[in-house]
C-alpha positions in Angstrom: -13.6 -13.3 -10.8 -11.3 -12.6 -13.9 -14.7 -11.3 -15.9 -16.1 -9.2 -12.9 -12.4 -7.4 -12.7 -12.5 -6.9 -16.4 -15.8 -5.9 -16.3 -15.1 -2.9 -13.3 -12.1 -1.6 -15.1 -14.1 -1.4 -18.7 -17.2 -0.2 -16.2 -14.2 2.8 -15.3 -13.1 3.5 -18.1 -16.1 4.1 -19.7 -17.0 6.6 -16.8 -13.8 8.3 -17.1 -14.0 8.4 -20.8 -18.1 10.1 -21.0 -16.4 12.8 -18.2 -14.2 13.2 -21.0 -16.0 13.8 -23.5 -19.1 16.3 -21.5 -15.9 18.2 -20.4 -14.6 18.7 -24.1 -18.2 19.4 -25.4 -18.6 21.9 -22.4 -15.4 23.6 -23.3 -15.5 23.9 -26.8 -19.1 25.8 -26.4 -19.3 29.9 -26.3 -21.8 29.2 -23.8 -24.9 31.6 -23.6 -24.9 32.6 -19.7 -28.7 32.2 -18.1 -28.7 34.6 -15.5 -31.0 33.4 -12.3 -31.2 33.7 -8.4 -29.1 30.8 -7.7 -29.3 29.5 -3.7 -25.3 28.5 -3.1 -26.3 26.3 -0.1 -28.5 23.9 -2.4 -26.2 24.0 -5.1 -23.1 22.4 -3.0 -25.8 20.2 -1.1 -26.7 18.8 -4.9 -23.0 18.4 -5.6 -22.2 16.9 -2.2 -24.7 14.5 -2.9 -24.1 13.6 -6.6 -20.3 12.6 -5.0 -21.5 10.9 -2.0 -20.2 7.8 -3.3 -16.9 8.8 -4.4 -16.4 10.9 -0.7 -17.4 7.2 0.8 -15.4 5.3 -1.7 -11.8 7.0 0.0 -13.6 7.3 3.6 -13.2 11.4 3.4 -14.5 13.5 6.1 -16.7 16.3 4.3 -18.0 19.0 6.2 -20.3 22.0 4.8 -19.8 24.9 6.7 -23.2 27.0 5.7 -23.9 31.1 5.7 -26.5 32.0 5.5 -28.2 31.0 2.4 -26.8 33.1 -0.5 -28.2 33.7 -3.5 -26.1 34.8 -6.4 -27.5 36.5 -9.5 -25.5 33.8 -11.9 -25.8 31.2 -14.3 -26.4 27.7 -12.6 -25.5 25.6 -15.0 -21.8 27.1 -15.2 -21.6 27.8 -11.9 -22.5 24.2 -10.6 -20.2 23.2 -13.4 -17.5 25.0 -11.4 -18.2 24.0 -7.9 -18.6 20.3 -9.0 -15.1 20.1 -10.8 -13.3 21.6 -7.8 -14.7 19.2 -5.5 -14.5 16.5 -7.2 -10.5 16.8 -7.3 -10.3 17.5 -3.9 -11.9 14.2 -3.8 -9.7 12.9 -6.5 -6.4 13.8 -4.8 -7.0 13.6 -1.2 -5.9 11.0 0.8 -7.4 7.7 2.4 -9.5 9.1 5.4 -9.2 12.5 4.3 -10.8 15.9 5.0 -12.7 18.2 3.3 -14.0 21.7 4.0 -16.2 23.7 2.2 -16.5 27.6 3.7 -19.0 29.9 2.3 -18.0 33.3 3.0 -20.3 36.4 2.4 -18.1 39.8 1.9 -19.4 42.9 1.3 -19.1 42.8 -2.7 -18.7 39.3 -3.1 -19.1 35.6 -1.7 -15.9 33.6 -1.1 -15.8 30.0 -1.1 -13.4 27.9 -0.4 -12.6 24.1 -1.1 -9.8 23.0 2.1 -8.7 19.4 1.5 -5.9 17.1 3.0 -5.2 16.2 -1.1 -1.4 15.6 -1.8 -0.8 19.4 -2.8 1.0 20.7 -5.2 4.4 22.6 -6.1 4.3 26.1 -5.8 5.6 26.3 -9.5 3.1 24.2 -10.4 0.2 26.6 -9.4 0.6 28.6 -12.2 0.0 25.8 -14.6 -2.5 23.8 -12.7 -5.4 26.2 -14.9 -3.6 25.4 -18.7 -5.4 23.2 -20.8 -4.4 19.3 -20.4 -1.4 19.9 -18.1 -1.1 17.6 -15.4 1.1 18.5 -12.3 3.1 14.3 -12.4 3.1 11.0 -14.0 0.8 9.9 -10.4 -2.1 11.3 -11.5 -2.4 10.5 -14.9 -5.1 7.8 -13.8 -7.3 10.6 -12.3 -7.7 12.9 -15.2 -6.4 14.0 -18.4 -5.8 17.5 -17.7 -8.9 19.5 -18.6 -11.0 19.8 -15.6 -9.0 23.0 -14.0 -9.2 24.7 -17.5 -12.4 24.5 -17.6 -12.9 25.6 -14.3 -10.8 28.5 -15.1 -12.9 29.4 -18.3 -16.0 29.4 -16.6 -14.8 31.6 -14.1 -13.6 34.1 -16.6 -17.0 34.0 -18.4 -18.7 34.6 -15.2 -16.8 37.0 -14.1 -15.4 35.4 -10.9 -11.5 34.3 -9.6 -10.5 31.2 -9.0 -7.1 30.4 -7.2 -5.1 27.6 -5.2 -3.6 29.4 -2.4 -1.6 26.6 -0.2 -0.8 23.2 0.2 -1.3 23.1 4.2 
């Protein structure tokens, strides 16, 4: 029993330390952007499925609330990139028998999509750090990540041209 525990942890700490270093190799690239039709219903349905066992590990309630399928005119490595690390820490941070929305939303100009979780929130002052490379909003999380994730998220959306945001914590 003492070898299979020790053997788990090493197992995730390995995991969490190759996250860490694809996210530092992805960040320190000037990334050439591949423009292509990219279908946003497949792409989420790829991610949703490349975390199904991390949404089953904490029991969360993850519901995909399709448009129409949209195609953006984007680069889908970047953009999945994007998608997959905002998700993931909705996983992350979200409660036992959680919830999780994803809405697509198709404006005139622009698709909206949004990430709703039941995660543990954050401070309103905290908001405006929450995108700065390797801040991390308390001490309790310091098991989840090491503070990159967000920054990279926000990069990428710069470099595509997009806007990312928290809003609220309800």
């Amino acid at each position: 029993p003492e070898t299979k525990d020790f053997l788990e942890r090493m197992d995730k700490s390995l995991e969490k330390l190759k996250n860490l270093i694809e996210a530092v190799l992805l960040f320190s690239k000037n990334q050439e952007i591949n423009i292509s039709d990219v279908s946003i219903n497949s792409l989420i349905e790829e991610i949703i499925f490349d975390l199904e066992d991390k949404i089953s590990g904490k029991n969360i309630s993850l519901n995909f609330h399709k448009n129409n399928d949209i195609c953006l005119k984007t680069d889908d490595a970047l953009l999945q990139r994007l998608l997959f690390n905002i998700i993931e820490n909705s996983i992350k941070y979200n409660v036992e028998d959680g919830k999780i929305d994803i809405f697509i939303k198709d404006l005139d100009d622009k698709v909206q999509i949004d990430v709703i979780d039941t995660g543990i929130g954050i401070s309103d002052e905290q908001k405006e750090k929450i995108f700065d490379l390797f801040y991390q909003v308390d001490n309790s999380r310091h098991n989840e990540g090491f503070g990159i994730g967000l920054s990279l998220c926000k990069q990428i959306a710069d470099s595509l041209k997009a806007k990312i945001e928290v809003s609220d914590n309800l």
